[in-house]
C-alpha positions in Angstrom: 80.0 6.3 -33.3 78.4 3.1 -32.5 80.5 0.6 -33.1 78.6 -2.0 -32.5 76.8 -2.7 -35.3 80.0 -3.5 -37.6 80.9 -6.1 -35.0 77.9 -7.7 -35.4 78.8 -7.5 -39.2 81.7 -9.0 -38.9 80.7 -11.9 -36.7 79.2 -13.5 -39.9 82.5 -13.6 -41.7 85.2 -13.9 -38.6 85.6 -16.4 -35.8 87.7 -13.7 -33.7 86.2 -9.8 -34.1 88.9 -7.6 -31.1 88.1 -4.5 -30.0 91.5 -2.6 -29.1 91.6 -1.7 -25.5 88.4 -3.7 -24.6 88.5 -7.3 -25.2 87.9 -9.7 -28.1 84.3 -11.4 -29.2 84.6 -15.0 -30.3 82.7 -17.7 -32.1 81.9 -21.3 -32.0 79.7 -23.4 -34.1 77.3 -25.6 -31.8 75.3 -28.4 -33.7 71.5 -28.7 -34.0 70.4 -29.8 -30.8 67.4 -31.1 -29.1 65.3 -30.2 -26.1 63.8 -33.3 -24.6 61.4 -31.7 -21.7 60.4 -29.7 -24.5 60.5 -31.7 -27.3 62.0 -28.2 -28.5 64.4 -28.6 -31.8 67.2 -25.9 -32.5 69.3 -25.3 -35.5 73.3 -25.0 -35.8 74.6 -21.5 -34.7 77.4 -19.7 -33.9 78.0 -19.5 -29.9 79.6 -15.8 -29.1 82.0 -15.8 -26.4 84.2 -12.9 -24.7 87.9 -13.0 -23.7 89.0 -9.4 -22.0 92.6 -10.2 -22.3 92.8 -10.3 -25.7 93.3 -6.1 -26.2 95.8 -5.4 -28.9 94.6 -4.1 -32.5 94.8 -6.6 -35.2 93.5 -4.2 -37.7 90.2 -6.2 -38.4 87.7 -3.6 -36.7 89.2 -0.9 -37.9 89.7 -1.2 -41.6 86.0 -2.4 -41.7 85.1 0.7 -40.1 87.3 2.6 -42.5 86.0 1.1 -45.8 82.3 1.7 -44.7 82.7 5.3 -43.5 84.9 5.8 -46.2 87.6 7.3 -43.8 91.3 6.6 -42.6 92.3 4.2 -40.9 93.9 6.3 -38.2 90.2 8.0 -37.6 88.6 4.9 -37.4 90.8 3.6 -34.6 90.2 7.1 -32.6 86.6 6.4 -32.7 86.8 2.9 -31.3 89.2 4.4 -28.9 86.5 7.0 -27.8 83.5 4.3 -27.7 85.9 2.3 -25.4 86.1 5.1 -22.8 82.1 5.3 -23.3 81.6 1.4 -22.3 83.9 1.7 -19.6 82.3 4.1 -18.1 78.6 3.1 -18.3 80.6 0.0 -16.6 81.3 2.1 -13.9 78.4 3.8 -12.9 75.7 0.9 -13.8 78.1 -2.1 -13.7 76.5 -3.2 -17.1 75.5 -2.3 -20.7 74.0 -4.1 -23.6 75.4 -4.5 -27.3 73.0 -4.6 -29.3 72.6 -8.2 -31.5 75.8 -9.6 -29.8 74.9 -9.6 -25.5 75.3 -8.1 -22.8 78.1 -7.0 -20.4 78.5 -6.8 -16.5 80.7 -6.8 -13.5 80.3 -9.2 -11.5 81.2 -9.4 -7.1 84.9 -9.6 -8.1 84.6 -6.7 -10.6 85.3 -9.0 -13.6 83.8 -8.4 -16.7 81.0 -11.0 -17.8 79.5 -11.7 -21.1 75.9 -12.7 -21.8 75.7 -14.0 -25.3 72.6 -12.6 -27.0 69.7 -15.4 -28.4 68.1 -12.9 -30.8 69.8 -13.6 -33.7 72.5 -16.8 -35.4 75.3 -15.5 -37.0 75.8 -18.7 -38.9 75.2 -18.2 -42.8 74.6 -21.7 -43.3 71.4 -21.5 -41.0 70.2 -18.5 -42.6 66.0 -19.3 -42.5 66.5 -22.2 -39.9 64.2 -21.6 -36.9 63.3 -23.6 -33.9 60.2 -25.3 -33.4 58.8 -27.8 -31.4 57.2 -30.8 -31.7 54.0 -32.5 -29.9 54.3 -35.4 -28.0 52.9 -38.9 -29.9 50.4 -40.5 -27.8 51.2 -43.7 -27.8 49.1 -45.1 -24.7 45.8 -43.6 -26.2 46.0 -45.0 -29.7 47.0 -48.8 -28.0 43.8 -48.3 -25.4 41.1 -47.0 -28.7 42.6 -50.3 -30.8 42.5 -52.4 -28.1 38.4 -51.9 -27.6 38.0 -51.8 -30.9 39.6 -55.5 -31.4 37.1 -56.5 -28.5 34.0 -55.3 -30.1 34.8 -57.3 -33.7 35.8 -60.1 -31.6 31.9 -59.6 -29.5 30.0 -59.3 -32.7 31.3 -62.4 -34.3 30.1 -64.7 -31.2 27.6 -66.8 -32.7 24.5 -68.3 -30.1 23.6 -71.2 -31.3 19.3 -71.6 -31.6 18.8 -75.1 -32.0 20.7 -78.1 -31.5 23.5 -79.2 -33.6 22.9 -81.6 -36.7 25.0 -85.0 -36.6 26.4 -86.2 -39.7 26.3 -89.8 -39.8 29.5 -91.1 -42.8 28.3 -92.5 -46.1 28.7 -96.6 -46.3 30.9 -97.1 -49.2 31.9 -99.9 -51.3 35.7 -100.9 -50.9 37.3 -101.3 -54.1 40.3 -103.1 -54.0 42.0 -102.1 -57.1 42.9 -98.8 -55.8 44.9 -99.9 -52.8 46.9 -101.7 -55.1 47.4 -99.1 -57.8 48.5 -96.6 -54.9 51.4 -98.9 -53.9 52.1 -99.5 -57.5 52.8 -95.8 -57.8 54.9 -95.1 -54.7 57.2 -97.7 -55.8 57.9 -96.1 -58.7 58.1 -92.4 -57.0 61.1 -94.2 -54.7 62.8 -95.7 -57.6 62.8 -92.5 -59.5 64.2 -90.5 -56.1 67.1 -92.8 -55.9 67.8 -92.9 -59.2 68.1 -88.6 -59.7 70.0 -88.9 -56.3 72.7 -90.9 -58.0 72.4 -89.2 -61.3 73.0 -85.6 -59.2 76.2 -87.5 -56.9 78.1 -88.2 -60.4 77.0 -84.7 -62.1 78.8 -83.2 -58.8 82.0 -85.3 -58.7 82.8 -84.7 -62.7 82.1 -81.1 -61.7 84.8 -80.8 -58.8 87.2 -82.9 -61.2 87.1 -79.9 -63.4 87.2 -77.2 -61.3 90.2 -78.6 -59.6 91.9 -78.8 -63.1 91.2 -75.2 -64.0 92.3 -73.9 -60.4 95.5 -75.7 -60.9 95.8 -74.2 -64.8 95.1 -70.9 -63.1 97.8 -71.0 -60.4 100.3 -71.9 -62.9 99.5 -68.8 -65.2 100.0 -66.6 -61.7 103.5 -68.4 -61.0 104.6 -67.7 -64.5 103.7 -63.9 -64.8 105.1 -63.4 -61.4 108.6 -64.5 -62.6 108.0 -62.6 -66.6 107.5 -58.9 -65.1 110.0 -56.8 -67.2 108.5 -53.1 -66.6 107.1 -52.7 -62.9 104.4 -50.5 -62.0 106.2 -47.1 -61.2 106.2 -45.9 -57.3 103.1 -43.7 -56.4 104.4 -41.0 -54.2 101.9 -39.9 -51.8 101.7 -36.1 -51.3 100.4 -35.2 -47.3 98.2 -32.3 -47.5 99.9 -29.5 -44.9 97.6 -28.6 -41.7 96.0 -25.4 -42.3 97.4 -22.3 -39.9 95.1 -19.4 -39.9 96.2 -17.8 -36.5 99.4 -15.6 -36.0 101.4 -14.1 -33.2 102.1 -10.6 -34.7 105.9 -9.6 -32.9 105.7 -6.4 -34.9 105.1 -4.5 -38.1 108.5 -2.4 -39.0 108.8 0.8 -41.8 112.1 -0.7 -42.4 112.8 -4.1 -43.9 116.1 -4.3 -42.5 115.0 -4.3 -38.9 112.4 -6.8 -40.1 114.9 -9.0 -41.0 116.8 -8.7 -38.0 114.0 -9.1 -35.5 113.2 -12.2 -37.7 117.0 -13.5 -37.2 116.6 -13.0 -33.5 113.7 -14.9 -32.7 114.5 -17.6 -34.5 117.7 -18.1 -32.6 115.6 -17.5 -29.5 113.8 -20.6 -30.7 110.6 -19.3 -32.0 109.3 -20.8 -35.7 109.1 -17.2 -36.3 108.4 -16.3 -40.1 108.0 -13.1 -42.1 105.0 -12.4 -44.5 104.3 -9.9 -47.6 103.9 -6.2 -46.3 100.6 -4.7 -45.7 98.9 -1.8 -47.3 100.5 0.5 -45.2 103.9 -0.7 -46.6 105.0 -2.0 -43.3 106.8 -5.6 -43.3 105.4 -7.9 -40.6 106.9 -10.7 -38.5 105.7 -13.7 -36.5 106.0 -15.4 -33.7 104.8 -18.4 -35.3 101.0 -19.8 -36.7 99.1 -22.1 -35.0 96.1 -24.7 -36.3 94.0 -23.6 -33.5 92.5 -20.5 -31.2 93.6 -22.4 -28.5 96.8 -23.2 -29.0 97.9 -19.4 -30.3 95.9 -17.9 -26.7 98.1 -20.2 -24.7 101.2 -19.5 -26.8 100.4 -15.3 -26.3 100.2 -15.9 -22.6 104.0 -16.9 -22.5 104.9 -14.4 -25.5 103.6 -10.9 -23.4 105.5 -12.0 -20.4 108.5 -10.6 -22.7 106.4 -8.5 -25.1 103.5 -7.1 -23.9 103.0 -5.7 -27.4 102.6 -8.7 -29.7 99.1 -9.7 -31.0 96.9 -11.8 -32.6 96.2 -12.0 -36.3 92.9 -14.3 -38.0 94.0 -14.7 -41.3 94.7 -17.8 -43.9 98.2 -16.8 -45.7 
């Protein structure tokens, strides 16, 4: 069975897709981004990453392969088992393979398994349609040279030679006439007096209105004073309500037939410290317990790396309970 092709299904839907025995595939949104040597522009996707340490079965893989091939759960983690001894050993003989739509794998000098993420295809939904494209450079230089000889040949064509030589105008001889000069002055006196007289006019107009804003102010604080000391019914306490963090990753310690043992490996880790907590059984009827739930990938890989140094066996669910 390739299985392949249901991890790249689930990589739409899942930030953590693990195959049992082999390693886990991860994702990270990256924002749109931009190229400048190429002037290239690129869409948000989802960056896929590989961790080979995280090996244990959180049930993901499988009961998606289950509920496609219409088949039990139990035969869908055989085949995975089986396609793991198939990868492992193309590793061997060619030191590298290719997944189909998710990258490729190799060993490198050390013998440690590296991941190349594929480029073929964005596993974000909300990009679904987005492509890259690129986009030509604007030539600035060219456009300021072509307007800049253009300005010089209106400025050319509007140079006038004269033929002949100019023409001098010699002023008109005019009569002076007396009664103007006086009838001028006659009117800027009264322009002056006027000025003055709607300067003064606008000084009172602004004093009156200060007198009676300053009356009204003082009405107004008084109002304030008195309703300050009349409150009979206070405005009732507003109780703020803090929105709890959101844990979607869990250390699984176990999944137990019996509830009883549930409940006392529950007991025991929280006297061992842990913020252990149980949760609802699964389909299988088996009652699981935590280790704890963290906000973040990060913090639940670095708490599993202290947890399998006493239980080798715990794992790693992706889940919002």
């Amino acid at each position: 069975m390739k299985i392949e092709h249901y991890i790249s299904q689930l990589l739409y839907r899942h930030q953590c897709v693990t195959v049992p025995g082999f390693g886990a595939f991860l994702t990270e949104i990256q924002s749109a981004h931009l190229h400048e040597n190429t002037n290239s522009f690129y869409p948000p996707k989802k960056v896929i990453s590989f961790n080979a340490n995280l090996k244990n079965n959180d049930g993901l893989l499988a009961n998606h392969i289950a509920q496609i091939e219409k088949t039990t759960y139990e035969k869908a983690v055989a085949s995975i088992e089986s396609e793991v001894v198939i990868w492992n050993s193309i590793l061997q003989v060619n030191e590298k393979f290719t997944l189909k739509n998710i990258g490729e794998l190799f060993l490198n000098a050390e013998k440690n398994l590296v991941f190349t993420p594929s480029e073929n295809i964005n596993y974000l939904k909300e990009s679904f349609g987005l492509n890259s494209f690129v986009s030509p450079i604007i030539k600035r230089e060219q456009f300021k040279q072509e307007a800049e000889h253009f300005y010089k040949e209106e400025v050319e064509q509007t140079i006038i030679t004269p033929e002949k030589e100019p023409i001098a105008l010699q002023p008109e001889t005019r009569k002076s006439r007396s009664y103007l000069k006086y009838a001028a002055i006659l009117v800027l006196a009264l322009s002056v007096t006027g000025m003055v007289g709607y300067q003064l006019y606008q000084n009172q107009v602004e004093s009156e209105t200060l007198i009676v804003e300053t009356a009204v102010q003082k009405q107004v604080q008084n109002k304030i004073q008195e309703a300050t000391f009349m409150i009979e019914n206070p405005v009732p306490s507003v109780t703020l309500t803090v929105k709890a963090e959101k844990l979607s990753y869990h250390i699984v310690a176990g999944a137990f037939r019996n509830e009883e043992n549930a409940q006392n490996v529950y007991k025991d880790l929280l006297k061992s410290g842990y913020k252990a907590r149980r949760i609802q059984p699964n389909k299988h009827g088996l009652f699981p317990v935590l280790y704890g739930s963290y906000a973040t990938l990060a913090q639940a890989q670095e708490a599993m790396v202290k947890i399998h140094q006493t239980n080798p066996e715990a794992w790693l669910l992706v889940k919002s309970l």
